[in-house]
VORO-905534 format. One record per residue (C-alpha): residue number from 1; x, y, z. Coordinates in nm, 3 decimals, always signed. Each point is the difference from the previous one (the first is absolute). Last residue first. Example, Ala and Ser with C-alpha at 12.3 -4.5 7.8 and 13.67 -1.06 7.14 Angstrom:
BEGIN
+-----+---------+---------+---------+
! num !       u !       v !       w !
+-----+---------+---------+---------+
!   2 !  +1.367 !  -0.106 !  +0.714 !
!   1 !  -0.137 !  -0.344 !  +0.066 !
+-----+---------+---------+---------+
% end
This chain:
BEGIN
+-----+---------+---------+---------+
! num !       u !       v !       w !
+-----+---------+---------+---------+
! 375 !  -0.184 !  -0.274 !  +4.067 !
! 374 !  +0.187 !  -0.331 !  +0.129 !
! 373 !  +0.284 !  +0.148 !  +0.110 !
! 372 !  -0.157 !  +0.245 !  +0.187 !
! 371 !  -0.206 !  -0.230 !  +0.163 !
! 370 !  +0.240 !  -0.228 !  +0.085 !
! 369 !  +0.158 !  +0.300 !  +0.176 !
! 368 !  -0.228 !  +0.058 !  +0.170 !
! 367 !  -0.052 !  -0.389 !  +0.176 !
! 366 !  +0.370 !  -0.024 !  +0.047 !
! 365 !  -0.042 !  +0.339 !  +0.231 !
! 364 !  -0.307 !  -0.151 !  +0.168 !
! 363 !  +0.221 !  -0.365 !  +0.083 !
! 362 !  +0.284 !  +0.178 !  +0.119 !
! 361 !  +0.207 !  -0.339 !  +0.073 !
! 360 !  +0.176 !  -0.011 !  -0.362 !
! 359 !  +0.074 !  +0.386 !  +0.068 !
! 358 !  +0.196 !  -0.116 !  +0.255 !
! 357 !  +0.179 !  -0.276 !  -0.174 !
! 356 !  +0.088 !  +0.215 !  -0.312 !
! 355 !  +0.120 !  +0.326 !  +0.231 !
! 354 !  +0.273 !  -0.238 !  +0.167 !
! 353 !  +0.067 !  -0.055 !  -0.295 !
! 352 !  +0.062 !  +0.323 !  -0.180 !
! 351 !  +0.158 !  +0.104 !  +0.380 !
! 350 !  +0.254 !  -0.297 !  -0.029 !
! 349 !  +0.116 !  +0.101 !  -0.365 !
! 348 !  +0.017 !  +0.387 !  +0.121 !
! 347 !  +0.259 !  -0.136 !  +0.290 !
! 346 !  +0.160 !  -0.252 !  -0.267 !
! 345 !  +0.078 !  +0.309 !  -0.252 !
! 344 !  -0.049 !  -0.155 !  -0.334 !
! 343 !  -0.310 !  +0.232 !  -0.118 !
! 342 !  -0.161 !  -0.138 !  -0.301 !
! 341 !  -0.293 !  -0.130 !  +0.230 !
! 340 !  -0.094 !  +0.370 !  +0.102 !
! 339 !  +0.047 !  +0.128 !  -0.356 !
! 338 !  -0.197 !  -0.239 !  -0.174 !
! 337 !  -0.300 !  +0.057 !  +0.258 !
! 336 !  +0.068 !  +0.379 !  -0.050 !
! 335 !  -0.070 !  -0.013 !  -0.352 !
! 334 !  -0.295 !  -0.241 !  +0.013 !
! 333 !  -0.190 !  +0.238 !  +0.277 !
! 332 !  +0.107 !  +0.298 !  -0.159 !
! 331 !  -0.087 !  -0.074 !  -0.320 !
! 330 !  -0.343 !  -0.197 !  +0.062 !
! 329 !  -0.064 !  +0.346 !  +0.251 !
! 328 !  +0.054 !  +0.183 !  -0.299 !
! 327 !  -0.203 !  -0.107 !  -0.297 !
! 326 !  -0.332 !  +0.100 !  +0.140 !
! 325 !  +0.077 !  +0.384 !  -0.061 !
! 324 !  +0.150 !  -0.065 !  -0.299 !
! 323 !  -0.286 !  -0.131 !  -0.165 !
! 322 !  -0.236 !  +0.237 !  +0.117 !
! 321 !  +0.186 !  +0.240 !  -0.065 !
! 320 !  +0.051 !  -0.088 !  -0.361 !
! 319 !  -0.380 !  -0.136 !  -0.047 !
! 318 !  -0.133 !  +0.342 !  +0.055 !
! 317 !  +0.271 !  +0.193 !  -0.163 !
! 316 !  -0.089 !  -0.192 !  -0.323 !
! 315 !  -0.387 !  -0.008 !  +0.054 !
! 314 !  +0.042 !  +0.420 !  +0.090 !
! 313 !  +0.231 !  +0.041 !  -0.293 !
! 312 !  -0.275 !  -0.098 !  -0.236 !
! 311 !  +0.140 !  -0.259 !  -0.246 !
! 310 !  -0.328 !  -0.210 !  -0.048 !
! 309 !  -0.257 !  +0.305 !  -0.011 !
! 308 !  -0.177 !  +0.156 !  +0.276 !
! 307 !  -0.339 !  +0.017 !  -0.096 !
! 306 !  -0.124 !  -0.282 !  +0.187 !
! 305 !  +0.122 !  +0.052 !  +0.324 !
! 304 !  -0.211 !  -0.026 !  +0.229 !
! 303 !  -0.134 !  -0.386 !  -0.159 !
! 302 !  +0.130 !  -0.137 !  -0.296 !
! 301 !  +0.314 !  +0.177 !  +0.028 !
! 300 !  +0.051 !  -0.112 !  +0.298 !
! 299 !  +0.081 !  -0.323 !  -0.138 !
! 298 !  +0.353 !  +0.213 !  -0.076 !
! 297 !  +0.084 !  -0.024 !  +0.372 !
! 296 !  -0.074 !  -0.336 !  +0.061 !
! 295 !  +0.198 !  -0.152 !  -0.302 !
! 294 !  +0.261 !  +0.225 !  +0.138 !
! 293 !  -0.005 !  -0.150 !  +0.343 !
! 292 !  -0.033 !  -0.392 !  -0.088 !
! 291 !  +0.265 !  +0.115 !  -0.259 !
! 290 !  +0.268 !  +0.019 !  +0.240 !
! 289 !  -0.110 !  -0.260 !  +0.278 !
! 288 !  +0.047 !  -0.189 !  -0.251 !
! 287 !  +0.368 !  +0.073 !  -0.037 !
! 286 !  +0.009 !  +0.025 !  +0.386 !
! 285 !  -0.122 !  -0.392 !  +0.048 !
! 284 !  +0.283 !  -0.086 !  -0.260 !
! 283 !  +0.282 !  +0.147 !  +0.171 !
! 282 !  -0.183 !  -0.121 !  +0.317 !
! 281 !  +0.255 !  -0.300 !  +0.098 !
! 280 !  +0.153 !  +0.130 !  +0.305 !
! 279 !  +0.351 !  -0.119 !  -0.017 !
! 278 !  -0.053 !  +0.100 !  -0.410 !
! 277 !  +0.190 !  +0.310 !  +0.053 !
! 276 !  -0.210 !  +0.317 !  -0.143 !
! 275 !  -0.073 !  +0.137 !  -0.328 !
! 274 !  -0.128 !  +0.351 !  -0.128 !
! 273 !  -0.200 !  +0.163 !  -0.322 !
! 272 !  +0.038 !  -0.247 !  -0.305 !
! 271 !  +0.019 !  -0.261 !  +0.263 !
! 270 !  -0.391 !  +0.056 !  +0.006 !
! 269 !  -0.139 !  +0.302 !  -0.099 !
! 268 !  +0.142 !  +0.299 !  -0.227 !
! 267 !  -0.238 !  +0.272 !  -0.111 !
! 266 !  -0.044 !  +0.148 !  -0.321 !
! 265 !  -0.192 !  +0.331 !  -0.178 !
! 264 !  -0.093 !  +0.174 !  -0.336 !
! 263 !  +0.114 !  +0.324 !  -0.074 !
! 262 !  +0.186 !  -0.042 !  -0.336 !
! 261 !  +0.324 !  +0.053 !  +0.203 !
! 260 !  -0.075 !  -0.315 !  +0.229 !
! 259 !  -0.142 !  +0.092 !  +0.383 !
! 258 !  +0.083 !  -0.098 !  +0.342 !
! 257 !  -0.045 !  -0.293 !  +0.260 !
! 256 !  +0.192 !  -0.177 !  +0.226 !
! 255 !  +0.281 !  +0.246 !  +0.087 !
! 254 !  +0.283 !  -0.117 !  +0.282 !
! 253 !  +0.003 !  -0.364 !  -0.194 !
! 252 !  +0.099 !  -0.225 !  +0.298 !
! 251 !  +0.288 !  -0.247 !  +0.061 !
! 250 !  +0.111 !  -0.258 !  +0.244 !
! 249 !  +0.235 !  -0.231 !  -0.136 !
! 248 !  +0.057 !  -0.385 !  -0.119 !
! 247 !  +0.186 !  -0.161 !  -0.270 !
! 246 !  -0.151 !  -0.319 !  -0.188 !
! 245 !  +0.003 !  -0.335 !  -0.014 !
! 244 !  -0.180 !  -0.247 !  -0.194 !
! 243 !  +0.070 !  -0.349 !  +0.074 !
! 242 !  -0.132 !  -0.334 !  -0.176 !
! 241 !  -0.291 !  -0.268 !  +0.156 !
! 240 !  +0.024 !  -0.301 !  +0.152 !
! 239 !  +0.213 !  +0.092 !  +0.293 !
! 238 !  +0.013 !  -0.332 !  +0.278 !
! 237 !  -0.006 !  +0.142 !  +0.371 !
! 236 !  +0.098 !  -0.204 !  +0.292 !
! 235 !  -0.272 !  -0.025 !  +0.301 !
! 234 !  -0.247 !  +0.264 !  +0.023 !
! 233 !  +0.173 !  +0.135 !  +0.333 !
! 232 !  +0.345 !  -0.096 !  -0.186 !
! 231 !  +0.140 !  +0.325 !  +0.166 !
! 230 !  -0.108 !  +0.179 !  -0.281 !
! 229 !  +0.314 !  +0.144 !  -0.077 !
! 228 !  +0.152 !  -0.349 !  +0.006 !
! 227 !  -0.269 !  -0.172 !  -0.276 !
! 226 !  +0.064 !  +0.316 !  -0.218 !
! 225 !  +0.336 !  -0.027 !  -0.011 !
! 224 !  +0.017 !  -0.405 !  -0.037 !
! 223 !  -0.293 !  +0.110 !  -0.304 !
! 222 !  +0.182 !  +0.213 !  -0.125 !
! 221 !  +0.281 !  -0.252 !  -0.065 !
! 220 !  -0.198 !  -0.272 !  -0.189 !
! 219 !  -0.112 !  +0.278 !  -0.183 !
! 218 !  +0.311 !  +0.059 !  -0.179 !
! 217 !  +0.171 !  +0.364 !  +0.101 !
! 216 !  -0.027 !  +0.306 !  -0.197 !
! 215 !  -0.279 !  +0.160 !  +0.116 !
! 214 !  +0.150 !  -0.082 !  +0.395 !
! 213 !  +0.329 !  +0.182 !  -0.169 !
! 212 !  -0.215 !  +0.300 !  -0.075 !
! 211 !  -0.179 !  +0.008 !  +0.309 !
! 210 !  +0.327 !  -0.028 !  +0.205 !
! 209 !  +0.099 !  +0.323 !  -0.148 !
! 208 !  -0.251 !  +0.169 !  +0.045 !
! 207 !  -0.071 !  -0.089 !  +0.347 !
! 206 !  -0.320 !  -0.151 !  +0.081 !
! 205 !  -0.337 !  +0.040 !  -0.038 !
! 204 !  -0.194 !  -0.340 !  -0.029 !
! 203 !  -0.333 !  -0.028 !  -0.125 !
! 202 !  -0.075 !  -0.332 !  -0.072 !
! 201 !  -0.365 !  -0.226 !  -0.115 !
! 200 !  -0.103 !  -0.290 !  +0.216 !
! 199 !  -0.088 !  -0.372 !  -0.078 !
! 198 !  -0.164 !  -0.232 !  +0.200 !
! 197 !  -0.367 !  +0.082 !  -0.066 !
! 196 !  -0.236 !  -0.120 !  +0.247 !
! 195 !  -0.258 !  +0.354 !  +0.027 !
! 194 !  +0.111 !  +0.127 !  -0.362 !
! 193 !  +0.308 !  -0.039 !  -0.220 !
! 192 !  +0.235 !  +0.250 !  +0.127 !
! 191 !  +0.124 !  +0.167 !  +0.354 !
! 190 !  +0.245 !  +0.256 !  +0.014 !
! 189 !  +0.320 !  -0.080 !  +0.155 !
! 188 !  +0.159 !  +0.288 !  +0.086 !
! 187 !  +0.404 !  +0.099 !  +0.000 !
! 186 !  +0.127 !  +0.293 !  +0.138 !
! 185 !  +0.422 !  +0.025 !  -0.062 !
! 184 !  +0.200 !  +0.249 !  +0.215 !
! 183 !  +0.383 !  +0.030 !  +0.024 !
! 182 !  +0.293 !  -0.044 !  +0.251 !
! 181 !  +0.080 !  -0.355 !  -0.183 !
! 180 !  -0.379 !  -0.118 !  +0.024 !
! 179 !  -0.235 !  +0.169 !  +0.184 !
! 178 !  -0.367 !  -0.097 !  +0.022 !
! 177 !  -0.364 !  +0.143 !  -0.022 !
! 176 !  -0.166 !  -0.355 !  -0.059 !
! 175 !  -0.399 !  -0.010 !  -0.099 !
! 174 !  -0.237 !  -0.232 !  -0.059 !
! 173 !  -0.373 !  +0.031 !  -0.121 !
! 172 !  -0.234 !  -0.316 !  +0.110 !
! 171 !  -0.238 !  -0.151 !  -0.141 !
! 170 !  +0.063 !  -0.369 !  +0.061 !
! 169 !  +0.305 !  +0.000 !  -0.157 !
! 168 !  +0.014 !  -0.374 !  -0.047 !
! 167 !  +0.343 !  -0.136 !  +0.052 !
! 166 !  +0.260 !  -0.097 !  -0.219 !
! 165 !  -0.033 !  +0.317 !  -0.178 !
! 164 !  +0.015 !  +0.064 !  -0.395 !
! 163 !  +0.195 !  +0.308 !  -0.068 !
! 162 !  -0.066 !  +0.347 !  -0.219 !
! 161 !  +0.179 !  +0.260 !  -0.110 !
! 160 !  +0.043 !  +0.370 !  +0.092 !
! 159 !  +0.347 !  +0.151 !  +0.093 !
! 158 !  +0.010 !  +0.360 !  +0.135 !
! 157 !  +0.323 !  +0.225 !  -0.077 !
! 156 !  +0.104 !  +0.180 !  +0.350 !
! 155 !  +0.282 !  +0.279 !  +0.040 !
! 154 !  -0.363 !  +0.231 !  -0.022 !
! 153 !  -0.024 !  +0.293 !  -0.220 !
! 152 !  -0.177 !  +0.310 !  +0.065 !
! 151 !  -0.177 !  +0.172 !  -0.224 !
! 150 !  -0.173 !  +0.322 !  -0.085 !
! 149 !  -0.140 !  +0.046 !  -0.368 !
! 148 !  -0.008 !  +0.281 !  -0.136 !
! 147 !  -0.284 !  +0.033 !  -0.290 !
! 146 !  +0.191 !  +0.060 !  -0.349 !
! 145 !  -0.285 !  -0.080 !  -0.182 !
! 144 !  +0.212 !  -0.267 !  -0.207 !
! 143 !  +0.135 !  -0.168 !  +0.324 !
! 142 !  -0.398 !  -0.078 !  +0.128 !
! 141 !  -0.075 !  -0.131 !  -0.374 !
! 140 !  +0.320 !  -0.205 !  +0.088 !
! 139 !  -0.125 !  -0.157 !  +0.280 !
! 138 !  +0.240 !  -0.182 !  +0.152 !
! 137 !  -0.211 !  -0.087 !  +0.327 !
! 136 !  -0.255 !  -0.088 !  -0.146 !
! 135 !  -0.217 !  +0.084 !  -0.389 !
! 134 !  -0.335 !  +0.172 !  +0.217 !
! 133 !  +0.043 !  +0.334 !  -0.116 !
! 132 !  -0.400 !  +0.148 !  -0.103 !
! 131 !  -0.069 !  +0.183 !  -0.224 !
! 130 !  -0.300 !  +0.213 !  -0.016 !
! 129 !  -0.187 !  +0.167 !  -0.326 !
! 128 !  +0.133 !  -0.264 !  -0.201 !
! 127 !  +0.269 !  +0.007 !  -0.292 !
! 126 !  +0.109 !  -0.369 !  -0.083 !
! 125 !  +0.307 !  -0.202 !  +0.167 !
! 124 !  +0.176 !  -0.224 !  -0.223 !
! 123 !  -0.069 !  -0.417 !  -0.011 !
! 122 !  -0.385 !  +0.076 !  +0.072 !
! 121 !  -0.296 !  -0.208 !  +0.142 !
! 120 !  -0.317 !  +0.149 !  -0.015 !
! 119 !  -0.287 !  +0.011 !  +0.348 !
! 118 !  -0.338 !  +0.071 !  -0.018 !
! 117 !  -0.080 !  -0.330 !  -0.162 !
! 116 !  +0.081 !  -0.152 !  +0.292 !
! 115 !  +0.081 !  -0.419 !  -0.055 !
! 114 !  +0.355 !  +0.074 !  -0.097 !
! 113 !  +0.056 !  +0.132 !  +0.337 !
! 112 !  -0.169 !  -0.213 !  +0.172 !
! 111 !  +0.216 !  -0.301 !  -0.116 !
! 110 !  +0.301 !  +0.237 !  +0.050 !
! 109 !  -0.106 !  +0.060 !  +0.343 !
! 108 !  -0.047 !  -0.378 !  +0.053 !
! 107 !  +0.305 !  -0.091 !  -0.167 !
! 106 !  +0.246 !  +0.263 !  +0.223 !
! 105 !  -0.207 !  -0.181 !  +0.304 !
! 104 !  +0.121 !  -0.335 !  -0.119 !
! 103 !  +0.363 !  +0.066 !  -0.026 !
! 102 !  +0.053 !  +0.185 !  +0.268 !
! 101 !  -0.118 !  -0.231 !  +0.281 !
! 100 !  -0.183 !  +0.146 !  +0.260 !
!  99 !  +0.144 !  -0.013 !  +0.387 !
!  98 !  -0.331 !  +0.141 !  +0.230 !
!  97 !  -0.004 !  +0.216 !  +0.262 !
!  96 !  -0.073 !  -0.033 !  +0.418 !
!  95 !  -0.212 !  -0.310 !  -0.100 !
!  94 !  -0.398 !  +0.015 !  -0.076 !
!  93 !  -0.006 !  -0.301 !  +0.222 !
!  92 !  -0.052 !  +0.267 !  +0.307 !
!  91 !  +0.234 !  +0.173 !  +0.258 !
!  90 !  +0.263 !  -0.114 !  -0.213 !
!  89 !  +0.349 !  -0.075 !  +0.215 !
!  88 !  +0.322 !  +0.185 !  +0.036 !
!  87 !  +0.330 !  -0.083 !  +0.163 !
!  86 !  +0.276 !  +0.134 !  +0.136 !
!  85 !  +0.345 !  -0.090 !  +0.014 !
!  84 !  +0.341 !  +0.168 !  +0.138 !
!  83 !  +0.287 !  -0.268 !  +0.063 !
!  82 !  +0.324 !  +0.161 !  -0.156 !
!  81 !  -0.126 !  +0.102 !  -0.356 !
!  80 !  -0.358 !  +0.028 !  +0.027 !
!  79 !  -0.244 !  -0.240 !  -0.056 !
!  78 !  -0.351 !  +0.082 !  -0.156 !
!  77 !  -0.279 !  -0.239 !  -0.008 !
!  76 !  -0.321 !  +0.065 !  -0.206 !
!  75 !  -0.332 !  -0.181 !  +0.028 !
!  74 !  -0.307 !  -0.107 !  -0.198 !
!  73 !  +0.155 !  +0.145 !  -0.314 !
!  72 !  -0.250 !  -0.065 !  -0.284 !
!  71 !  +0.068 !  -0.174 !  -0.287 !
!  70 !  -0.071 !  +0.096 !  -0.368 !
!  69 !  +0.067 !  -0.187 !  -0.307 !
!  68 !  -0.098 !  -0.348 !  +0.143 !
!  67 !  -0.265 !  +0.160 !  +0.070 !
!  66 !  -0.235 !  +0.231 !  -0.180 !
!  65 !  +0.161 !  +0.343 !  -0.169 !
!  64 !  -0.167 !  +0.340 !  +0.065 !
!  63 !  -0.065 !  +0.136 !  -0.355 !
!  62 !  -0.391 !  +0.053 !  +0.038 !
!  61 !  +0.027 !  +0.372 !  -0.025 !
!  60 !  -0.123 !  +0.040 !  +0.330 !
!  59 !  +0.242 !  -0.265 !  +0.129 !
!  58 !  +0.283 !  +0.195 !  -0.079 !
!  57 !  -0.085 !  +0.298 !  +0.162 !
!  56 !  -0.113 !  -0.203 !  +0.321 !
!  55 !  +0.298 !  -0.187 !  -0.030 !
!  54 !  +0.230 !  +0.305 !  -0.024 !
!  53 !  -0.208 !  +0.153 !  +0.352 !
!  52 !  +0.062 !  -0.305 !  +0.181 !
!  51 !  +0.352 !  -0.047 !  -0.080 !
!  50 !  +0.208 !  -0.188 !  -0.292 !
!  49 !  +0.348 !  -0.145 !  +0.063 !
!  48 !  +0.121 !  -0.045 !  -0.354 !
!  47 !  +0.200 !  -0.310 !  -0.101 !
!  46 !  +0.266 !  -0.014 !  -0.234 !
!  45 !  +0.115 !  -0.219 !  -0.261 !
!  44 !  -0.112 !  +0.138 !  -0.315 !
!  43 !  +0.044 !  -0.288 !  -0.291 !
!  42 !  -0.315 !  +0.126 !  -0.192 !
!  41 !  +0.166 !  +0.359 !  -0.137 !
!  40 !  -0.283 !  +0.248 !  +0.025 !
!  39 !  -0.195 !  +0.109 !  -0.319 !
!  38 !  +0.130 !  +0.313 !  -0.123 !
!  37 !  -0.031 !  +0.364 !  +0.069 !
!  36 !  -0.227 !  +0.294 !  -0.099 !
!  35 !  -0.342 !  -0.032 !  +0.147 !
!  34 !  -0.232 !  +0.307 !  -0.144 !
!  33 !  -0.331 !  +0.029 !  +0.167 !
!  32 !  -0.346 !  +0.188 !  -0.118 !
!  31 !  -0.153 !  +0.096 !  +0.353 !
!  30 !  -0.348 !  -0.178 !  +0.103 !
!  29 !  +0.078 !  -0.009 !  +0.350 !
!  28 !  -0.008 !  -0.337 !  -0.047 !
!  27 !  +0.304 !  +0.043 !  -0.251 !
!  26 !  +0.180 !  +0.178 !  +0.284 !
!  25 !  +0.021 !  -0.299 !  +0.253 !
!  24 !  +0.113 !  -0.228 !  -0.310 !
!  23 !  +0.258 !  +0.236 !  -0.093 !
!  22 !  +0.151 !  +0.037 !  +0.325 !
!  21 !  +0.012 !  -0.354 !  +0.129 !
!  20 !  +0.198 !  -0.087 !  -0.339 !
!  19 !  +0.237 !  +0.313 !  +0.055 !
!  18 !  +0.070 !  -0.122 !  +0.354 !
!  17 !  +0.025 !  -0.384 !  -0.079 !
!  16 !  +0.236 !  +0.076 !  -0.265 !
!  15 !  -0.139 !  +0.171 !  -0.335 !
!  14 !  +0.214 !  +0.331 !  +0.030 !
!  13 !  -0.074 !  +0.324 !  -0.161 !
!  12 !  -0.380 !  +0.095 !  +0.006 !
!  11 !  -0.139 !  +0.207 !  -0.193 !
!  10 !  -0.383 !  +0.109 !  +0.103 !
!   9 !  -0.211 !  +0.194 !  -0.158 !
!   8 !  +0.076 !  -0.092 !  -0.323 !
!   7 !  +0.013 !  +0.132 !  -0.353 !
!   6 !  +0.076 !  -0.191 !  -0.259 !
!   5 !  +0.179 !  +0.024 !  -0.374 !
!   4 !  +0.327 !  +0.102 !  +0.164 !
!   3 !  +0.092 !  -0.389 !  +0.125 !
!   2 !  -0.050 !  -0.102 !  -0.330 !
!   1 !  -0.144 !  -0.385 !  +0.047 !
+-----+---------+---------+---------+
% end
């Protein structure tokens, strides 16, 4: 199709599970959508930790996977690096979050996708009253409007893969906050393959340099490394899937939103617009998060706000604050959790867990949090 024989609403740049989401929750708002990207690769190996609110977004658009592709966490066990633990349990069987496979929720949304006829496919972005960023972390459409983007870079490259267990998971999340040769490595098991699976996906931050040679290593030899880090508390660990390892950092775009010279308008969402660590697992959860708010904000326009048009500053500003607003206790919090366990000192390393195993016992504090998490 000529992308310049069209005119949308809606472009979208980016046809991950963010841009995906996005299209289909402005195509019921009756919005003419452009989805420029490809088809996701089918041999993703990571897992996404999904919350409350993503699975309610998710699930409205009928693109929540059924099990074995989704699992829900019953519990999650933490152990910190010199005898700290703590432990979290569901307060009901709708888990504290739930572990989706990539894979099959990138083929729902693209199954939905195709099936809205609001919604055109495009290899090169088309004009549209409203862009919107949502290409990751290396944007380039973010690059080529010169928006600054604030980073800071981790000593850390995360490792994702997957590993048959010798033990059932049972539900649960596990997590290792360890130090090996004066450094830190985080490794979770994240569980896969529904209510008796046995197998788990990986997400292990480590050193850089050690996460290159682990890439490079035979998988007979992961899997020792994997089956030590873990303590063997699901018994020894078999990979059966490849690596994919990237760098890690901190970053946000300091301007969200702003104008092209022919005076239409774009805003970034997703990775496009700020990553965190991965200890936490909400990268995802904040992408949708994203364009849960901005699909909310221009639905106005069916209501209050109905002569606004798409590009009005006030939508833009709206969903900017908002945005950035909620984005900063998730910073803080995951930022200063890397910082406090990256600290070698063996004073600080006793107060961390020291800190763990009370905070274990403050059963109303836990329950807070898990709320937070969860929402």
């Amino acid at each position: 199709m000529d992308c310049m024989s069209s005119s949308f609403d809606i472009c979208i740049r980016g046809s991950g599970v963010v841009g995906s989401t996005l299209a289909l929750l402005l195509a019921r708002q009756r919005l003419r959508v452009a989805l420029v990207g490809h088809s996701a690769p089918a041999n993703d190996v990571r897992a996404f930790a999904l919350n409350a609110h993503s699975r309610e977004v998710l699930s409205e658009l009928r693109c929540w996977p059924e099990s074995p592709h989704v699992t829900a966490v019953q519990s999650m066990q933490v152990w910190g690096d010199a005898g700290g633990f703590v432990q979290f349990q569901a307060p009901s069987f709708n888990g504290l979050t739930h572990i989706v496979d990539v894979p099959a929720l990138e083929q729902m949304l693209s199954q939905a996708v195709h099936y809205q006829t609001e919604i055109q496919r495009f290899e090169t972005a088309p004009e549209a009253t409203l862009t919107v960023v949502c290409e990751g972390r290396s944007s380039q459409s973010r690059k080529e409007l010169g928006v600054a983007y604030s980073s800071m870079p981790y000593a850390q490259h995360a490792l994702a893969t997957r590993v048959q267990c010798d033990k059932p998971h049972r539900q649960q999340a596990l997590q290792w906050f360890s130090r090996s040769h004066g450094e830190l490595d985080i490794l979770a098991l994240l569980p896969l393959g529904g209510n008796a699976g046995q197998e788990a996906a990986v997400v292990w931050s480590l050193p850089a340099s050690r996460a290159l040679a682990l890439e490079q290593s035979s998988a007979d030899e992961l899997s020792l490394a994997l089956s030590q880090a873990s303590q063997q508390v699901l018994g020894p660990l078999k990979v059966i899937a490849p690596v994919q390892v990237w760098p890690l950092h901190q970053a946000q775009a300091l301007q969200w939103s702003g104008h092209f010279d022919n005076g239409q308008s774009w805003v970034l969402a997703g990775d496009a617009a700020h990553t965190i660590h991965p200890l936490a697992g909400l990268g995802l959860n904040l992408g949708l998060a994203d364009i849960s708010e901005l699909a909310s904000v221009l639905k106005e326009r069916e209501t209050s706000a109905y002569w606004r048009p798409l590009n009005d500053p006030y939508f833009l500003r709206r969903y900017e604050r908002a945005r950035k607003a909620g984005m900063q206790p998730t910073w803080l919090a995951c930022d200063g959790l890397h910082r406090l366990f990256n600290q070698p000192m063996i004073p600080i390393q006793q107060l961390r867990n020291w800190g763990l195993n009370s905070f274990n016992q403050f059963n109303a504090l836990k329950r807070w949090t898990m709320r937070q998490a969860m929402h």
